[in-house]
N, CA, C and O of each residue as an XYZ file, in Angstrom:
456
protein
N     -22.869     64.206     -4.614
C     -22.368     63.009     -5.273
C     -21.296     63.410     -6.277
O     -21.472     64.120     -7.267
N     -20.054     62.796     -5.837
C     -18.712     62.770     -7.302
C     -19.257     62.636     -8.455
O     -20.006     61.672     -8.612
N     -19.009     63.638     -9.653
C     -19.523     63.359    -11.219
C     -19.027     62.022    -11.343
O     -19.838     61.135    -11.607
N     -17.757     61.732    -11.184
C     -17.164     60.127    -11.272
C     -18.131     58.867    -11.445
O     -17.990     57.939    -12.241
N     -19.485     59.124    -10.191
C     -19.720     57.863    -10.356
C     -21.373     58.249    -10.293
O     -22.244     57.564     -9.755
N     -21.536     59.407    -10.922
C     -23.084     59.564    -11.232
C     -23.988     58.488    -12.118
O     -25.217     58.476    -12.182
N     -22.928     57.455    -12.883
C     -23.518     56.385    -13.773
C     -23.422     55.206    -13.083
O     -23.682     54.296    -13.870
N     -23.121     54.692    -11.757
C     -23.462     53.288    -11.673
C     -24.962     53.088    -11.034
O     -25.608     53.720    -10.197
N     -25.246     51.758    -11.924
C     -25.793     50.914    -11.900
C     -25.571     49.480    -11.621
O     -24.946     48.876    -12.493
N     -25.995     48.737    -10.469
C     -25.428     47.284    -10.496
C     -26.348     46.711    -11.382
O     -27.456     46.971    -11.852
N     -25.111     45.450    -11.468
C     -25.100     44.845    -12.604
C     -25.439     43.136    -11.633
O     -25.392     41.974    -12.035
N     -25.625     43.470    -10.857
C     -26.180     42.065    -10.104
C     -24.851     40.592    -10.285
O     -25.052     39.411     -9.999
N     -23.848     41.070    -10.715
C     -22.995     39.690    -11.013
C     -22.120     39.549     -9.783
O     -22.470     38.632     -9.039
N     -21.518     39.945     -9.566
C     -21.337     39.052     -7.674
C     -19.869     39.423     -7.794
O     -19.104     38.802     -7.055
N     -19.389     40.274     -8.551
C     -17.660     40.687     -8.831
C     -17.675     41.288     -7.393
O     -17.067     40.639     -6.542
N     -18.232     42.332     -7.045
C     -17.958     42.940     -5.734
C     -17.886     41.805     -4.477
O     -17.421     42.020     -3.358
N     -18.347     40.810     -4.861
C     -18.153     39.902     -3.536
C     -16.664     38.730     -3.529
O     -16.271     37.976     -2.639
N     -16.227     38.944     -4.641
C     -15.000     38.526     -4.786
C     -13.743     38.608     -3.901
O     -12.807     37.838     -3.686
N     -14.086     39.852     -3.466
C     -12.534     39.944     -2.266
C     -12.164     41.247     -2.318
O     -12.791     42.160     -1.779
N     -10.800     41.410     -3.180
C     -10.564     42.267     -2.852
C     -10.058     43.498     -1.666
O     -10.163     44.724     -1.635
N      -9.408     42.366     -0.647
C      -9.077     42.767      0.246
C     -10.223     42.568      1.100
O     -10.437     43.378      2.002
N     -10.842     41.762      0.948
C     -11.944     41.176      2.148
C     -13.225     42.198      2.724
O     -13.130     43.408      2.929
N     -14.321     41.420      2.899
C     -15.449     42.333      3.451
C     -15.524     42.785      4.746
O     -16.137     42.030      5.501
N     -14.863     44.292      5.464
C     -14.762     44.125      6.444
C     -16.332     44.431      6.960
O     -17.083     45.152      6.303
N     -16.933     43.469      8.854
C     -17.801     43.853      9.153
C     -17.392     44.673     10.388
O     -16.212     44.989     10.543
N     -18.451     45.064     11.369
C     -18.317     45.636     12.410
C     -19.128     44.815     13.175
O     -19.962     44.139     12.572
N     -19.032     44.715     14.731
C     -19.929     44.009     15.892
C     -21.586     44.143     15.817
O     -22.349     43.501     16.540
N     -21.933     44.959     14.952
C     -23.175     44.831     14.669
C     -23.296     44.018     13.707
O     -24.085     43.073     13.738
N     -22.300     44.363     12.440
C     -22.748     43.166     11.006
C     -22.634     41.814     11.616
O     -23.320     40.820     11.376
N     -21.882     41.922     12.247
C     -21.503     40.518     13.189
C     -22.421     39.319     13.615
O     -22.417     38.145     13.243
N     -23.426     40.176     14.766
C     -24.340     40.168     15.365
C     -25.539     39.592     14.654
O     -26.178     38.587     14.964
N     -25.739     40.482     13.563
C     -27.130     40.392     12.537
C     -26.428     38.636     12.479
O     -26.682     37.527     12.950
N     -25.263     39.396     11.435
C     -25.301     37.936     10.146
C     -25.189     36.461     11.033
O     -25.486     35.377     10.531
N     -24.822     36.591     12.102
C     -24.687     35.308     13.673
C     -25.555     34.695     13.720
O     -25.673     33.475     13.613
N     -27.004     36.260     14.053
C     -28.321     36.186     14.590
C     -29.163     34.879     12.995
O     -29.507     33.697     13.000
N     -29.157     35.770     12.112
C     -29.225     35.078     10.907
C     -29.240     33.801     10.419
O     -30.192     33.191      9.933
N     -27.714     33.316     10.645
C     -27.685     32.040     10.245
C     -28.019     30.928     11.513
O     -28.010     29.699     11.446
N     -28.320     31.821     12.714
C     -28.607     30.509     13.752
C     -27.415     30.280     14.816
O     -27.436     29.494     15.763
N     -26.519     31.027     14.493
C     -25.480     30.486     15.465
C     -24.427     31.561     16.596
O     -23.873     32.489     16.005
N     -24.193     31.471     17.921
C     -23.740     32.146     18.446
C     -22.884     33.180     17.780
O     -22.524     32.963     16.623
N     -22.438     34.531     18.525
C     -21.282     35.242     18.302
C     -19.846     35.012     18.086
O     -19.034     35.603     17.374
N     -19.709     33.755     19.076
C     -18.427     33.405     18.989
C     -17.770     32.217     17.946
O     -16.693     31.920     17.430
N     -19.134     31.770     18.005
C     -18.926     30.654     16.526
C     -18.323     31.180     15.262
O     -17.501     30.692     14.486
N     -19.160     32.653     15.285
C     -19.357     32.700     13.684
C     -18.108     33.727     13.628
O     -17.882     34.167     12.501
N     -17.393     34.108     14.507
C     -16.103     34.858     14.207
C     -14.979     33.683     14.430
O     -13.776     33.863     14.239
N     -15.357     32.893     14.709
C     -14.182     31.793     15.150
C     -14.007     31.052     13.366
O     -12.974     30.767     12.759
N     -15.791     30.894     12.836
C     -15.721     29.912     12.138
C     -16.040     30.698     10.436
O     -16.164     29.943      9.472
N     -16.106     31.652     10.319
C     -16.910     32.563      9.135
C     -15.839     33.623      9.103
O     -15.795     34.438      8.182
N     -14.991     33.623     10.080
C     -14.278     35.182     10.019
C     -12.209     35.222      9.798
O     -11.514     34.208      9.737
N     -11.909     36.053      9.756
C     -10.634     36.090      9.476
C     -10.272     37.954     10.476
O     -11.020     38.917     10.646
N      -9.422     37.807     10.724
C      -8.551     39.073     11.100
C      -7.920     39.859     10.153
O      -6.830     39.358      9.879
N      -8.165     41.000      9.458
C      -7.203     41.528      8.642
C      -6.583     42.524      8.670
O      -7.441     43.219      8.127
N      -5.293     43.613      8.967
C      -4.779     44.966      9.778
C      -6.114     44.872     11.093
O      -6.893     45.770     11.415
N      -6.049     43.995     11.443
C      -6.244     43.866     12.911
C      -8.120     44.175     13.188
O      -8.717     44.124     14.264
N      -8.646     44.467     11.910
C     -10.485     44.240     11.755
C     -11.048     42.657     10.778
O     -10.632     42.031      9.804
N     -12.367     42.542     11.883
C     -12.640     41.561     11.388
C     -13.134     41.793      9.966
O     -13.786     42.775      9.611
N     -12.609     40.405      8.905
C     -13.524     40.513      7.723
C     -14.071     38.971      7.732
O     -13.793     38.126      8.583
N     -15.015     38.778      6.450
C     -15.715     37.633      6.120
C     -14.796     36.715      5.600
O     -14.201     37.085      4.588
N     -14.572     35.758      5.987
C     -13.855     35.011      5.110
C     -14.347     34.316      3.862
O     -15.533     33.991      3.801
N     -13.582     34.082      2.936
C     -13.672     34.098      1.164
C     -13.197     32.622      1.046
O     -12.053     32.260      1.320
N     -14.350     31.685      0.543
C     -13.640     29.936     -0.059
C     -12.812     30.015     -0.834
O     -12.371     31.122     -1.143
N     -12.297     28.761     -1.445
C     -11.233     28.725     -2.346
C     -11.549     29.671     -3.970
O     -10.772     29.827     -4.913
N     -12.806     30.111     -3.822
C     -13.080     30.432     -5.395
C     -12.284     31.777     -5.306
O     -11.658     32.262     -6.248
N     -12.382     32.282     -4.135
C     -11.903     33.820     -4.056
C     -13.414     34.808     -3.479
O     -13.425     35.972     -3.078
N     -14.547     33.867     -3.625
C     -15.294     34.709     -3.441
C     -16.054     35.106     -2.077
O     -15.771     33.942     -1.795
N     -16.863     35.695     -0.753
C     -17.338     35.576      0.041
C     -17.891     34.280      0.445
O     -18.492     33.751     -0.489
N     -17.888     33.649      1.435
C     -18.321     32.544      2.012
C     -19.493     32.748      1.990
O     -20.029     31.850      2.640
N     -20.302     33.513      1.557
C     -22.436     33.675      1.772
C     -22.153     33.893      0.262
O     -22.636     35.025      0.232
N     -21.776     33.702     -0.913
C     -21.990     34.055     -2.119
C     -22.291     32.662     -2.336
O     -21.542     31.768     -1.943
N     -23.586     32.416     -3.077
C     -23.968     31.015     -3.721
C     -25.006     31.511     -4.909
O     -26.030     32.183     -5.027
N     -23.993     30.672     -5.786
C     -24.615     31.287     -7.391
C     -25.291     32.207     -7.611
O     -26.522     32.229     -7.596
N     -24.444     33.215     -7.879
C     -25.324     34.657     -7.876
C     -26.086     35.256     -6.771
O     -26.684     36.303     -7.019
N     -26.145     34.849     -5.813
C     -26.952     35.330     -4.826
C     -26.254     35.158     -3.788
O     -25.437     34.243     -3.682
N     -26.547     36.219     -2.686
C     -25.997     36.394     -1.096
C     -26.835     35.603     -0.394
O     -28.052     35.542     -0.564
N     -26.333     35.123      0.229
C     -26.970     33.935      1.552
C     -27.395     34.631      2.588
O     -28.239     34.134      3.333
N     -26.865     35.953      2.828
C     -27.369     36.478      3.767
C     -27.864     38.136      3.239
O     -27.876     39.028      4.087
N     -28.129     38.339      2.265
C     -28.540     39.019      1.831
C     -29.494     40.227      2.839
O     -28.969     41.278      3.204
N     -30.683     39.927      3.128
C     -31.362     40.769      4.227
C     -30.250     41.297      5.910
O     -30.516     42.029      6.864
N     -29.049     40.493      5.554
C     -28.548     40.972      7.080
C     -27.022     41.747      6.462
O     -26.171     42.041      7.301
N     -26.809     41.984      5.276
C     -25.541     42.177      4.553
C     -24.764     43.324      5.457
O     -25.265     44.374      5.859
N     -23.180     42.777      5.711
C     -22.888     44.120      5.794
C     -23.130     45.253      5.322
O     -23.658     45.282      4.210
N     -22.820     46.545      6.020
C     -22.928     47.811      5.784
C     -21.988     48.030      4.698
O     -22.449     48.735      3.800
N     -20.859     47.643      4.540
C     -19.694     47.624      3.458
C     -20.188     47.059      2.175
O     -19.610     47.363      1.132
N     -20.994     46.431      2.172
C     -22.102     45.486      0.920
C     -23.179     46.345      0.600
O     -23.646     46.467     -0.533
N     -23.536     46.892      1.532
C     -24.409     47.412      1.360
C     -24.572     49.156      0.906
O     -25.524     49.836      0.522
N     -23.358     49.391      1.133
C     -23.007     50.935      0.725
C     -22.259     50.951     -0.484
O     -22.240     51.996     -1.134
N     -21.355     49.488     -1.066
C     -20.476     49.275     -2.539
C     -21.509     50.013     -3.276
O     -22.692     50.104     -2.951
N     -20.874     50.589     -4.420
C     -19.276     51.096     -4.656
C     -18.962     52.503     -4.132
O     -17.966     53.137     -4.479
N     -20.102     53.040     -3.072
C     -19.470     53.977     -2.717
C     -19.071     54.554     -0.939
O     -19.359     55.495     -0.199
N     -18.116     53.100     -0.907
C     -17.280     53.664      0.274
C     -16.357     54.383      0.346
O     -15.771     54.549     -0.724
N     -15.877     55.020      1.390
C     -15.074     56.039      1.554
C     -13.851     55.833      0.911
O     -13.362     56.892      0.517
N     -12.979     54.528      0.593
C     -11.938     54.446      0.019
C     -12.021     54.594     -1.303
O     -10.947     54.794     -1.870
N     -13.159     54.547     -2.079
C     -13.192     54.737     -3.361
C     -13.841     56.399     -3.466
O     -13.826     56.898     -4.591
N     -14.303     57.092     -2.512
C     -14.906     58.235     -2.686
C     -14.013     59.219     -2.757
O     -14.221     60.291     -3.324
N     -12.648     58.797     -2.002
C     -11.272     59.820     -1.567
C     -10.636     60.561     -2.756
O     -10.120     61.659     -2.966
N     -11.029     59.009     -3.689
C      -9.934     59.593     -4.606
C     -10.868     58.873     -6.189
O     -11.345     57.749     -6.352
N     -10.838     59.905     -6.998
C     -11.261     59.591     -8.446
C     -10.171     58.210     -8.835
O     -10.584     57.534     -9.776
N      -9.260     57.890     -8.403
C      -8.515     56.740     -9.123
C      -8.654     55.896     -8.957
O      -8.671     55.062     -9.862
N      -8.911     55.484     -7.218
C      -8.991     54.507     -7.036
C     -10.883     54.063     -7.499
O     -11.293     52.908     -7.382
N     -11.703     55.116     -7.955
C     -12.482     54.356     -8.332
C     -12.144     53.943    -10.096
O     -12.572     53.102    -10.886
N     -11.652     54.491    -10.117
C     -11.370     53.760    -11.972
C     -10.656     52.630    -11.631
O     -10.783     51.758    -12.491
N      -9.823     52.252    -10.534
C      -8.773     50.584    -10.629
C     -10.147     49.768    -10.553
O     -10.486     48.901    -11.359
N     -10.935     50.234     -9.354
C     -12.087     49.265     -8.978
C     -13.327     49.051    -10.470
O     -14.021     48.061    -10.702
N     -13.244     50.409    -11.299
C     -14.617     50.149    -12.613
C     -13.888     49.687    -13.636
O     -14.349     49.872    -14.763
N     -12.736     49.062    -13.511
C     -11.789     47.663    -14.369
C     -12.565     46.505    -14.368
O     -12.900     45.859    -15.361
N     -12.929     46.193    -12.783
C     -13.604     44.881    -12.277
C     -14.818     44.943    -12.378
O     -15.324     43.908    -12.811
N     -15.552     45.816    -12.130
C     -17.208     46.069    -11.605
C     -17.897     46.536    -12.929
O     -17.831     47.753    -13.102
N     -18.467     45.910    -13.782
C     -19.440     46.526    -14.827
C     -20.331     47.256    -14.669
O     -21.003     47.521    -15.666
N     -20.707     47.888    -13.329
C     -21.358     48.566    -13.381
C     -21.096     50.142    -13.200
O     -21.806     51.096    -13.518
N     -20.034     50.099    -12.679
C     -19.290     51.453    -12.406
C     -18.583     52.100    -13.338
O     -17.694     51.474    -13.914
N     -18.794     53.263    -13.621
C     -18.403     53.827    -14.813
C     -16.853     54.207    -15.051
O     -16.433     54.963    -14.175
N     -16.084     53.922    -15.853
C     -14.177     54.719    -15.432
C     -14.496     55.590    -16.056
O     -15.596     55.666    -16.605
N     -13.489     56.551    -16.117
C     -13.473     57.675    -16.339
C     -12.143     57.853    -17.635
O     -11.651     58.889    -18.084
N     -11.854     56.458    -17.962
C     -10.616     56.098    -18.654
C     -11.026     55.717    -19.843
O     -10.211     55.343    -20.687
């Protein structure tokens, strides 16, 4: 584990579900979160999803935040992406010590190093 981020702790406030360049899933997160809410495969990428550099992500309401975020809590919580479920330490923030300090600006729970 990076010394960088030997101190987070979530902080349960729902900043990570904000955006940020969108939650991408894969054909399995897909699948679950489909299976989940009740409704085919093709629905829920037609009707829940967006295209972004050419992978699917979740699409985000007008607040900015994930479409399963409802007051403080994930709607789909037990089926969460893997990308949700591994924050804050995915590979794009693991690469590089900086980009996790832009991201522990936003996230109270992540420690900067600044």
């Amino acid at each position: 584990m990076q010394s960088y981020y030997k101190n987070f702790e979530c902080k349960k406030c729902g900043d990570c579900c904000k955006g940020y360049g969108g939650t991408y899933i894969n054909d399995y997160d897909a699948e679950q979160i489909a299976s989940y809410i009740g409704i085919n495969i093709k629905n829920f990428k037609e009707n829940y999803c967006q295209v972004s550099c050419g992978k699917l992500i979740i699409s985000q309401g007008e607040s900015g935040y994930c479409i399963f975020w409802n007051k403080n809590l994930c709607s789909i919580h037990p089926v969460k992406p893997r990308m949700c479920k591994e924050w804050p330490f995915i590979k794009s923030l693991n690469i590089d010590p900086n980009n996790w300090n832009i991201m522990a600006e936003m996230c109270p729970g992540m420690e900067s190093k600044k």
